[in-house]
C-alpha positions in Angstrom: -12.0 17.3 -22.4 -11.3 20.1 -20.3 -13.2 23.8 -20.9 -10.2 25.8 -20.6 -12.3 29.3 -21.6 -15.0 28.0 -19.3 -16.3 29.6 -15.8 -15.4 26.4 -13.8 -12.0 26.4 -12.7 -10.0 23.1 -14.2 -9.5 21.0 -10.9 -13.3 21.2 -10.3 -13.6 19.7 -14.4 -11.0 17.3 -13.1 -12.5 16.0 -9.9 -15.8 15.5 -11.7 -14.2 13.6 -14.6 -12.4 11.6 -11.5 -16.2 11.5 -9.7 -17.7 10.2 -12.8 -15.1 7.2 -13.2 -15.9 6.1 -9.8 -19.5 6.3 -10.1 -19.4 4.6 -13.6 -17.3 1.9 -11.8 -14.4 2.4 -13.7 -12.4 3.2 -11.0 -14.1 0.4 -8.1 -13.1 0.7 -4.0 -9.4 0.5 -3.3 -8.4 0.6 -7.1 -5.7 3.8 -7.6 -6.2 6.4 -9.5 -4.0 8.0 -11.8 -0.8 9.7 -10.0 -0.2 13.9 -10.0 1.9 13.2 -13.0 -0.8 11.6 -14.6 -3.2 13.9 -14.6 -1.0 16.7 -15.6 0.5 14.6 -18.5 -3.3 13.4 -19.2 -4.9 17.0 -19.3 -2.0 19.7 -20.0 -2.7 21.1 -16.1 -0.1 22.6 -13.7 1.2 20.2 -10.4 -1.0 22.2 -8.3 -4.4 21.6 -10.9 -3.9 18.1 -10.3 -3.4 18.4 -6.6 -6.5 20.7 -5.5 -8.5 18.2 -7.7 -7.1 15.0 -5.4 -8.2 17.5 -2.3 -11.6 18.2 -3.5 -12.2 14.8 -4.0 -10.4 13.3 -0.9 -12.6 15.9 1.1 -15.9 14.5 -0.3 -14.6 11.4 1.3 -14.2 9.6 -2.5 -10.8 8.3 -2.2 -7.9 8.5 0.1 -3.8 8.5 0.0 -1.2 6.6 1.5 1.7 7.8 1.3 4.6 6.3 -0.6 1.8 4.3 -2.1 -0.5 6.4 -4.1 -4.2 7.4 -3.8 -7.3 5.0 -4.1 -10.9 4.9 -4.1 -12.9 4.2 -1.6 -16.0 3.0 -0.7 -18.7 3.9 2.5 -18.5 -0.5 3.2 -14.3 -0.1 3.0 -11.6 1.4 5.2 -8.6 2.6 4.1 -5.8 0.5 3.5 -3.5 0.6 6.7 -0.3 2.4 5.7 3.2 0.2 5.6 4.5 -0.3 8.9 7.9 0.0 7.4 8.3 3.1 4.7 9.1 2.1 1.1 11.8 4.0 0.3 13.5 1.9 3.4 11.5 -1.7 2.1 13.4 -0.7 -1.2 16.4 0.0 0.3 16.5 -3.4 2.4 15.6 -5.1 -0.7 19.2 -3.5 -2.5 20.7 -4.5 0.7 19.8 -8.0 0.5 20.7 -8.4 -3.1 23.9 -7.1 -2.3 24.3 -9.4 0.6 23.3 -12.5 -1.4 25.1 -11.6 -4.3 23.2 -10.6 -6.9 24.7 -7.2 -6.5 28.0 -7.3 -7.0 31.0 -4.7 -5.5 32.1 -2.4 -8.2 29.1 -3.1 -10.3 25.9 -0.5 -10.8 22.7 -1.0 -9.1 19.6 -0.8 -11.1 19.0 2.4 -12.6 16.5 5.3 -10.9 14.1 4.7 -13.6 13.9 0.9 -13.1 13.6 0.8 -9.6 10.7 3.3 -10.2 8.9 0.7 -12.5 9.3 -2.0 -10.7 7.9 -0.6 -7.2 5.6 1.7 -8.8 6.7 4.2 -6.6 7.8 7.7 -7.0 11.5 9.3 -8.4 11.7 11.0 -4.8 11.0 7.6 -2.6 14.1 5.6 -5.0 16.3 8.5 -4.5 15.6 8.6 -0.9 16.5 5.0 -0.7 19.3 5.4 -2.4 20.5 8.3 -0.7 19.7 5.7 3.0 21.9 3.1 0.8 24.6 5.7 0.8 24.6 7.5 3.9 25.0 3.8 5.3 28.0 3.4 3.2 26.4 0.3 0.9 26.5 2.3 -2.5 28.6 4.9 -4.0 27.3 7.2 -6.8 29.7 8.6 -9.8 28.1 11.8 -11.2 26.6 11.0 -14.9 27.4 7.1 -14.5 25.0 5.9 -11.7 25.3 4.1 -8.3 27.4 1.4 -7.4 28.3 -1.4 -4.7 30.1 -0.7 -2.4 34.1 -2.5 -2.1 33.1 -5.8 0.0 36.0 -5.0 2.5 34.1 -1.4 3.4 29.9 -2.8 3.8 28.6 -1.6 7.1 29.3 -4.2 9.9 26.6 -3.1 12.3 23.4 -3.5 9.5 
């Protein structure tokens, strides 16, 4: 529990409670910990409580981010993970892209929903809408206000993809 009427500001509470995890083990060497959202969810803290916590302890050299993949622990004997060579809102994107290309996606039909395609990358709202958005400026999805996106006609897919 956080001291909210305490002298210690709340992302120093917070990057000790973090510390103490990966001391304890509980969070071991290139596990992630929990996400921005998480933490604010987790201890009723502001975006920017959650974010100077992640600094503090990226600055003590305890864990690191990658971006579009999250932030994990690390360890003196462990590098960092290398970072995607491709970005994942674009791995996501390809992946649409071939569904729609194989059939699986069909014209005039919805792709999966924001929400879903956030579960099943474990990725951020911001890196499926970015995908999507890729999908449409290519012109392989269409998105109706309040209903979704959709497949493109067959007859107008990008020829030079």
């Amino acid at each position: 529990m956080l001291d909210h009427d305490g002298d210690t500001h709340l992302y120093v509470q917070i990057a000790e409670i973090i510390r103490q995890q990966i001391r304890r083990g509980d969070l071991p060497p290139g596990h992630p910990i929990p996400s921005e959202a998480a933490i604010q969810s987790e201890f009723g803290v502001a975006r920017t409580t959650a974010r100077r916590a992640f600094h503090m302890l990226r600055e003590e050299g305890l864990i690191y981010t990658v971006q579009g993949e999250g932030t994990f622990v690390t360890s003196p004997d462990t590098a960092p993970r290398e970072p995607r060579k491709v970005p994942m809102y674009r791995k996501i994107a390809d992946d649409i892209v071939e569904g729609i290309r194989n059939g699986d996606l069909r014209p005039r039909r919805p792709i999966p929903s924001e929400t879903a395609l956030v579960q099943k990358y474990e990725v951020a709202r911001e890196t499926v809408r970015r995908a999507i958005g890729r999908l449409r400026e290519q012109g392989w999805v269409y998105t109706v206000p309040q209903r979704g996106s959709f497949v493109t006609p067959e007859d107008k897919w990008p020829t030079d993809q």
